[in-house]
N, C-alpha and C positions, 0 to 999 in steps of 0.2 A: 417519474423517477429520473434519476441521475447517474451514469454511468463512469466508470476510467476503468483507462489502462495503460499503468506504466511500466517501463523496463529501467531498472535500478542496476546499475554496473557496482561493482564493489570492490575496493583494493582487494589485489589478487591475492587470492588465500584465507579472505575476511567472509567471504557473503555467508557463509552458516551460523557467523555469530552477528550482521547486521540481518539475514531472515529473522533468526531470533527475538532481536529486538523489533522488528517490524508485527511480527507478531503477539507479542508479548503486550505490544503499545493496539493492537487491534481489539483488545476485549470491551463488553459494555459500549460499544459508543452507539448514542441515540442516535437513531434516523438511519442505521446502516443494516441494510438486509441484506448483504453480505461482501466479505472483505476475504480474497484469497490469495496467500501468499504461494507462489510454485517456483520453485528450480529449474532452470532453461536445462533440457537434456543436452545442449550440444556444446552451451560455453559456461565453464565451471567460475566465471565470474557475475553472471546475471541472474536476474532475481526479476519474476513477474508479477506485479500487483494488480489484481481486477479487483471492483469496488464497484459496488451498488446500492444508492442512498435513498432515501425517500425523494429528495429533491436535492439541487444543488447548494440551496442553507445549511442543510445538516450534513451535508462534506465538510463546508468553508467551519461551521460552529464545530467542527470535532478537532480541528487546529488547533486550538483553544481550550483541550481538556489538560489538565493534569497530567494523565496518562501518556497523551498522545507527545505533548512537548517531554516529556520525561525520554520516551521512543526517541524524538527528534535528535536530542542532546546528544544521547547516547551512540545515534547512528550514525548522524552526519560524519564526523571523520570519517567512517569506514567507507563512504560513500566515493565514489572515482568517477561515475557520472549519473544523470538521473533524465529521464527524457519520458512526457505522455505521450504515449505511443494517437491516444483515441479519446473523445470522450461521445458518449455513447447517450443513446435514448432507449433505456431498456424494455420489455415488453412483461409486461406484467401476466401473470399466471402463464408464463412459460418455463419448466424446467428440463 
């Protein structure tokens, strides 16, 4: 499996309608066993993405959906900075 973890900064006053879109561009994508958007409780600009794929292909191939670039379009302005905090090697049958 394949893991991330990003912190998504957002022009101030934006991030609940770039979450929005972050999620909205999350649904159906193959190979993803899960993609969770969270709100940092301390700074009302940041946006937490954790993401867990099959493998590193089906991250890089959901670039490439429809979907996802439709998300991209819409969010990138609202976006102020973006950084992967992690990328991870998840463990399977743990919850």
């Amino acid at each position: 499996m394949f893991g991330l973890i990003g912190k998504i900064t957002a022009e101030s006053g934006r991030r609940a309608e770039l979450a929005a879109y972050l999620h909205d561009g999350s649904r159906d994508l193959p190979g993803c066993l899960s993609y969770v958007v969270a709100l940092d409780s301390q700074d009302p600009d940041v946006i937490w993405v954790t993401e867990v794929w099959e493998d590193a292909e089906a991250h890089k191939a959901s670039l490439r959906l429809p979907s996802v670039q439709k998300a991209i379009t819409k969010g990138r302005p609202l976006i102020a900075g973006f950084e992967t905090v992690a990328t991870t090697d998840p463990l399977p049958g743990l919850r």
